[in-house]
N, C-alpha and C positions, 0 to 999 in steps of 0.2 A: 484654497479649499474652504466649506462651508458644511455645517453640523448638517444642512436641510439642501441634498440635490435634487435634480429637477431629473428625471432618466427618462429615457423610452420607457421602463416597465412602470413606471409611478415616481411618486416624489418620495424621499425617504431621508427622516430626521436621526440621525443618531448621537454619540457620545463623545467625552474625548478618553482616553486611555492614556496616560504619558505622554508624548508627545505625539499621539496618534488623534488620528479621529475611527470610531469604529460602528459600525451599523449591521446589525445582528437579526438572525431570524428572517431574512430575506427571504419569498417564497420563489422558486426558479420553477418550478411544477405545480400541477394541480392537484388539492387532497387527493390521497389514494382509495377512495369511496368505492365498495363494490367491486366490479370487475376493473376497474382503476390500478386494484393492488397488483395485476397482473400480464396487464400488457403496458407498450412503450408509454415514458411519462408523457402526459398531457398540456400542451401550452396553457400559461395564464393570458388574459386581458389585460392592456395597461391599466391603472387604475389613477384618477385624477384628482384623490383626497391624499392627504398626507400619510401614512404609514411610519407608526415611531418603534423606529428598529432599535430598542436601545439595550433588551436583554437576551439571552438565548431563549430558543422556540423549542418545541417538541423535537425528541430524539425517533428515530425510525426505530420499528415494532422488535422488539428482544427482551430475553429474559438476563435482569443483570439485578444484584444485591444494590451495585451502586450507582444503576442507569433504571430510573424508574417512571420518567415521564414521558410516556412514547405516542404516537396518534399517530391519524391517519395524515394530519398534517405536518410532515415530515421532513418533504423534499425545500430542505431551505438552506442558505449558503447566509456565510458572515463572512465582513469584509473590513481590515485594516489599514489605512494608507497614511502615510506621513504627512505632517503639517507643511513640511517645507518648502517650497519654493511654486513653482507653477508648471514646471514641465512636467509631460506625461512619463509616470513612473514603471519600469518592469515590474511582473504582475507575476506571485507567485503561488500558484493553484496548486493545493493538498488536498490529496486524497487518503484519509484515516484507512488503518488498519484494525484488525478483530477478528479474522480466521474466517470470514465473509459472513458473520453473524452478530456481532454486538461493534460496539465501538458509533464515533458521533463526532464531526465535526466541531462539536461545542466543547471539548473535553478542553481541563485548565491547559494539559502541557501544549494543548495547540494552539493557545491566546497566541496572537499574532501582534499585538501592542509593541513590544518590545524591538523583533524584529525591522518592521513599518518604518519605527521611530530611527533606529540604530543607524539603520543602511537604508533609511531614503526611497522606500520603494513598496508597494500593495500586497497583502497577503491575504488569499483567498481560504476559505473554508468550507467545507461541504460534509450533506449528510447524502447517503442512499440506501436505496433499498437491501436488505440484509436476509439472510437465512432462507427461506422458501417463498420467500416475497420478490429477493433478486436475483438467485441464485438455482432456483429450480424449474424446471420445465414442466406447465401443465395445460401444455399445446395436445396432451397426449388425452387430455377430455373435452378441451377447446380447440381451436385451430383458432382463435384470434388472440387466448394467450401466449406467449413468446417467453424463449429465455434469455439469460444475459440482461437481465432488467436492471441488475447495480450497475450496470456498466451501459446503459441506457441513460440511467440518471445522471452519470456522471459528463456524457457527450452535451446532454442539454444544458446541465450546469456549463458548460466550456460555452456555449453557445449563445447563454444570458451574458454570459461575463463576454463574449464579442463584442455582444449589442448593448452593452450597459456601463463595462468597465471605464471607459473616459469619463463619466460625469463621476467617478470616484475617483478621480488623479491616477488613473490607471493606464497603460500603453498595449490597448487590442492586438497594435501586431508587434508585443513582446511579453510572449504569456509562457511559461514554464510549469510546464506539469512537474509534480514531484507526488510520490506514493511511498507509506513505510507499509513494511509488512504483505497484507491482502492487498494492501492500498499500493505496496509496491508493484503485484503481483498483476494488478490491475492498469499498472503504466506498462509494463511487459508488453500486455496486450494491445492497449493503445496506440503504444508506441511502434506496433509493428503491422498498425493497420493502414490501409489506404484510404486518401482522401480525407483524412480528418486533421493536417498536417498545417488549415488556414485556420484552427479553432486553436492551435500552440506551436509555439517556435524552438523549442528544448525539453526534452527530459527528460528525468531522476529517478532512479529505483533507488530504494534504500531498504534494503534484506528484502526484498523482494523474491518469489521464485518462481522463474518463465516456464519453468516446467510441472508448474502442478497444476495444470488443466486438464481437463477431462474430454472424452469424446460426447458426442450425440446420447448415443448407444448408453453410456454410463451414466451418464446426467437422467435419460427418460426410465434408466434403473431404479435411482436414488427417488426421482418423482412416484413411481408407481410403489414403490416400498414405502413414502412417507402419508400414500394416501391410503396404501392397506392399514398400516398402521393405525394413521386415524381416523378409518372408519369413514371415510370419504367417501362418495360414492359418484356424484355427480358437480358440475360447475357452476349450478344454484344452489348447491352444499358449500362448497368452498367458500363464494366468495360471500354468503350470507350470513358463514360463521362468526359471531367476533371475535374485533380481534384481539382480546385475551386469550381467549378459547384456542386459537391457531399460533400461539404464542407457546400458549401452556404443552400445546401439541408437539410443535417443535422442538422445544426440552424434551419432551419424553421419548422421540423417535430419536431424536442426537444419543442418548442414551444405551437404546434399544440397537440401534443400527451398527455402530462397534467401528464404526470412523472418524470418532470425536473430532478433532479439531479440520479433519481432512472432509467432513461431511459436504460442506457446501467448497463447488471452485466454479471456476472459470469454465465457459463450456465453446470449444470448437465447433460453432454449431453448423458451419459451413455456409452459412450469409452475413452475420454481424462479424463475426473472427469465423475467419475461412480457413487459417491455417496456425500452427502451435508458435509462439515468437522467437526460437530460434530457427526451425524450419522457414519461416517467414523471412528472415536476413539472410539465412543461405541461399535462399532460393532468389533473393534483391526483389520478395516481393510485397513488400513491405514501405515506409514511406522515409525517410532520409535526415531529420532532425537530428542533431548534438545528441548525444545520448552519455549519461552517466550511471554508473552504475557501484553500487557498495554494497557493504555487509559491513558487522564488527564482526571480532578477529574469531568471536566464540560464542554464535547465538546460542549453542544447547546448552552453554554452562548452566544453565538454571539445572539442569538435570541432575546438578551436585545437591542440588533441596527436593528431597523426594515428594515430598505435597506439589510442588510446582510440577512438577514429571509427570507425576498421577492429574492434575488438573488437564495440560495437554494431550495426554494420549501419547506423547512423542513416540516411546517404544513402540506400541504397537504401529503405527506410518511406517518406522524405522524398520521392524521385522518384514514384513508387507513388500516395502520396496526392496528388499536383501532376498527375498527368497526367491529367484529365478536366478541367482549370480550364484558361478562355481566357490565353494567354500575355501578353496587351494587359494584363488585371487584375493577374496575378505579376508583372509587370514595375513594374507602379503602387507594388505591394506594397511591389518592391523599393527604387522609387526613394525612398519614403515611409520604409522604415527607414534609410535612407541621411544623409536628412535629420535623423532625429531623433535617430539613433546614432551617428552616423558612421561612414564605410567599413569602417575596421577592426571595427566589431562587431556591425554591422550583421546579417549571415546567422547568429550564431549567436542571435542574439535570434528575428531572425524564424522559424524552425526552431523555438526556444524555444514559440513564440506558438503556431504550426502545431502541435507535439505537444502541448504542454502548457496553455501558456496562455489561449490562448485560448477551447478548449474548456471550463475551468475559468470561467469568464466566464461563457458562455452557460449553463453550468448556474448561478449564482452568481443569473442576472436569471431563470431560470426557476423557481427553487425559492423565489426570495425571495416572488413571489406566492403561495406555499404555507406557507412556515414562517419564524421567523427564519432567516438568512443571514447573514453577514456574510464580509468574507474580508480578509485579509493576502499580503504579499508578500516576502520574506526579501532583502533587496538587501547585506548587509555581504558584505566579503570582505578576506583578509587582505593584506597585502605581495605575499604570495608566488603567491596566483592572480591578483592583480591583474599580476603584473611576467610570469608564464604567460601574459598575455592568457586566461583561463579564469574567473575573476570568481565569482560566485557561482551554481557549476553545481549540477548533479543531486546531491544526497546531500548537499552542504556544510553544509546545517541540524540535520543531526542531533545533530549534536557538543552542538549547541547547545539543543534542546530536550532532550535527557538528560542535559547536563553534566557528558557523558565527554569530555573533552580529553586523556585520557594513551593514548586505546588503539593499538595501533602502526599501524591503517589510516591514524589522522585526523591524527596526529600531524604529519607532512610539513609540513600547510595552515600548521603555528605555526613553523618553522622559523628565519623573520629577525622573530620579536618576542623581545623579551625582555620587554617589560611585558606582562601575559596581563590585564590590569583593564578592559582594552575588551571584548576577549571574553566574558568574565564579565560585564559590562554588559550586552550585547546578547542575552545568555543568561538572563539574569534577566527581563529584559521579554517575553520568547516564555512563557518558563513560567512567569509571572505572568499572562498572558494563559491560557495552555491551564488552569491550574486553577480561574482564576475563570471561564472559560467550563465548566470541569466542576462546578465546584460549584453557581455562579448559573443558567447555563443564560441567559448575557446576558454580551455586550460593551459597552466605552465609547465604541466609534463606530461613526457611520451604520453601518446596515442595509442589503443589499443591493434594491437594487427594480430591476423594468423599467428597461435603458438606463442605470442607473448603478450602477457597483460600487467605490464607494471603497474601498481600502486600509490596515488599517495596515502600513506598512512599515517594518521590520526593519533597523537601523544605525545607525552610530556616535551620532546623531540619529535616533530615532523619529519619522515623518511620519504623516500622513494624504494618498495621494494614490492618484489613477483607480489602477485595478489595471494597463491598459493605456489609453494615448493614444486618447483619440475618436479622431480619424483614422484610426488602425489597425483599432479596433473597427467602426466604418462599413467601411472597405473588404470585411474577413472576411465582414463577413453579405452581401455581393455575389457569396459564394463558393457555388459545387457543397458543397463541405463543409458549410456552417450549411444548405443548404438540408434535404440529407440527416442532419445529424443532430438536426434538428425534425421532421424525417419518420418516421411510424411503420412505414414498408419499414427492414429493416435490413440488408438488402444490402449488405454491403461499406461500413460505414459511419463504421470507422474509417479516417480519414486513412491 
């Protein structure tokens, strides 16, 4: 390998990182100028000057305290590949999380350096489009706007990295999608669409949730509600606003609208995703890839620090998805994680199960009739969110499958260790796992099938156990929830 390749899309010189080389700020799309912001991304032209990829580029349009450089130049991917040897490396493509509104491929805990370097192999990165830019439908004042735009972005990023990833030491046909979060939420989808199965060969949800999409009907809802809002009125209005102005707009309707973090999702629009991703593997209509799937053991634990609870909205999701279920069964629910948790942690587990976990199950026993399956559970947690009562929440894994321990977000969770050799332990076995699931395209335990999803799970001691408690699992599918989301209506069918 060499700092300066020569690609189909242009030449491009970058850096080294460790034992990496890395080239950053790639454009894989065209600025999103105009009506650009709203329909499918637009191919670039190769370009025949050198391009010095050597630091991050603009973040896509959001309102964030500590994401503050954003433009229309957006759509660009950074790439990490190892110095070593000469054969063509598995390629491992992330898609960031952020509630389908903030968040950036360039954020530190995603440096990919370390990774690349470690285990030998490409580590891709990407931005896309976010909040009412990817996520909204305003086909309902245009017909050549379209929705599902972050997830437009993210097909053509798949589709530069086809055409490009060899001249990076990268192997085209062994490309593994992986998503945390939105980002998870978004391989759900992917992963259960047809025909897109020659742009990746594997992949990974990590807390991901296949059930929080939306219909047509609800998505052109949320559209018409964020254009009364803002005073919208036509589609030479929109897209002539700036874009602060449609930034500044976005905060205030997130606001005003009382869906926080549930505001922007996925939309079943019935052309780009034609059907919900569990319904999709029950019905084998869907496309047949390795497919992995996790959660840590307690994403709502943050809900023990009330500032964080209030930031997400979680409650109010939480009530929302509960109020069509008979209170006799929630109550069962409750008294059944009581039992099993104990009081004190009881409601943020069960929360846990309700957004995340659970639904991560039922697609786990649905897809497994269609493809390998398998899934994991991340249960470690340090001193310090243990002594927080917060245990191993939402995001706590990351640290660990890119083993970034220094960056200043994560940093806090290490706080009252002084020996960091457990960490490092338990960090080693996840990305021992995710490359040999990239490479082989096979794991060393049971398979997911019908009614049973074992686990490996993730701590100080590596186990194999249920993802969640039969018990628990029997009660959920007595729910409105599992009814509806086996149901091919998709009304309102995220929790």
């Amino acid at each position: 390998m060499k700092l300066t390749v020569n690609a189909p899309a242009g030449i491009f010189s970058g850096s080294k990182e460790l034992n990496s080389y890395s080239w950053k700020a790639i454009p894989y799309a065209a600025p999103l100028y105009g009506e650009l912001r709203f329909i499918p991304p637009q191919p670039l032209s190769s370009v025949s000057s050198i391009s010095m990829s050597k630091s991050f580029g603009s973040i896509c349009p959001q309102k964030s305290m500590l994401r503050t450089r954003y433009s229309e130049d957006c759509l660009l991917l950074n790439i990490w590949t190892s110095t070593k040897g000469t054969r063509l490396k598995p390629v491992l493509f992330f898609i960031h999380g952020g509630a389908f509104f903030h968040g950036a491929g360039s954020e530190s805990y995603y440096n990919g350096a370390y990774l690349a370097s470690m285990w030998d192999i490409v580590v891709v990165t990407i931005n896309y489009r976010l909040g009412v830019f990817g996520f909204l439908d305003f086909s309902i004042i245009n017909n050549s706007f379209t929705p599902n735009n972050g997830i437009r972005d993210v097909i053509a990023a798949l589709r530069w990295v086809k055409r490009n990833i060899e001249a990076f030491g990268g192997n085209p046909d062994n490309v593994t999608i992986i998503g945390q979060s939105a980002g998870g939420t978004l391989v759900s989808a992917l992963a259960t669409m047809l025909h897109n199965d020659e742009l990746y060969h594997a992949a990974i949800i990590m807390s991901g949730g296949p059930t929080q999409v939306q219909s047509k009907h609800v998505c052109h809802k949320s559209s018409e509600a964020f254009l009364e809002d803002s005073g919208i009125e036509s589609s030479d209005q929109l897209v002539r606003l700036p874009l602060a102005d449609l930034v500044d707009k976005q905060k205030h309707f997130m606001n005003a609208y009382g869906m926080g973090a549930a505001t922007f999702r996925v939309t079943v629009d019935g052309k780009l995703i034609a059907y919900p991703p569990i319904v999709s593997e029950l019905s084998h209509r869907s496309n047949t890839v390795p497919l992995l799937i996790g959660t840590t053991k307690e994403e709502m634990g943050f809900m023990a620090i009330k500032p964080l609870a209030r930031l997400i909205d979680a409650q109010n999701i939480i009530d929302k998805g509960l109020s069509l279920e008979d209170p006799a069964l929630i109550e069962q629910l409750v008294v059944t994680y009581e039992q099993i948790y104990g009081k004190q942690r009881s409601l943020p587990v069960f929360y846990t199960d309700l957004l995340f976990r659970i639904a991560s199950v039922w697609l786990a026993e649905a897809s497994g009739g269609n493809r390998a399956t398998w899934m994991y559970r991340f249960d470690y947690e340090t001193p310090l969110l243990r002594m927080n009562g917060v245990h191993a929440f939402h995001s706590t894994d990351l640290p660990y499958v890119f083993g970034n321990f220094k960056n200043v977000v994560v940093r806090p969770m290490f706080l009252l260790m002084k020996d960091m050799s457990m960490p490092h332990a338990v960090a080693h076995e996840i990305q021992k796992d995710i490359v040999n699931f990239m490479t082989f395209h096979t794991l060393d335990w049971d398979r997911c099938v019908a009614d049973c999803t074992p686990a490996q799970c993730y701590d100080s001691e590596t186990s194999i156990q249920p993802m969640v408690p039969l018990r628990i699992k029997d009660l959920f599918k007595a729910t409105i929830y599992y009814r509806r989301s086996i149901s091919d209506s998709i009304d309102d069918v995220m929790v």
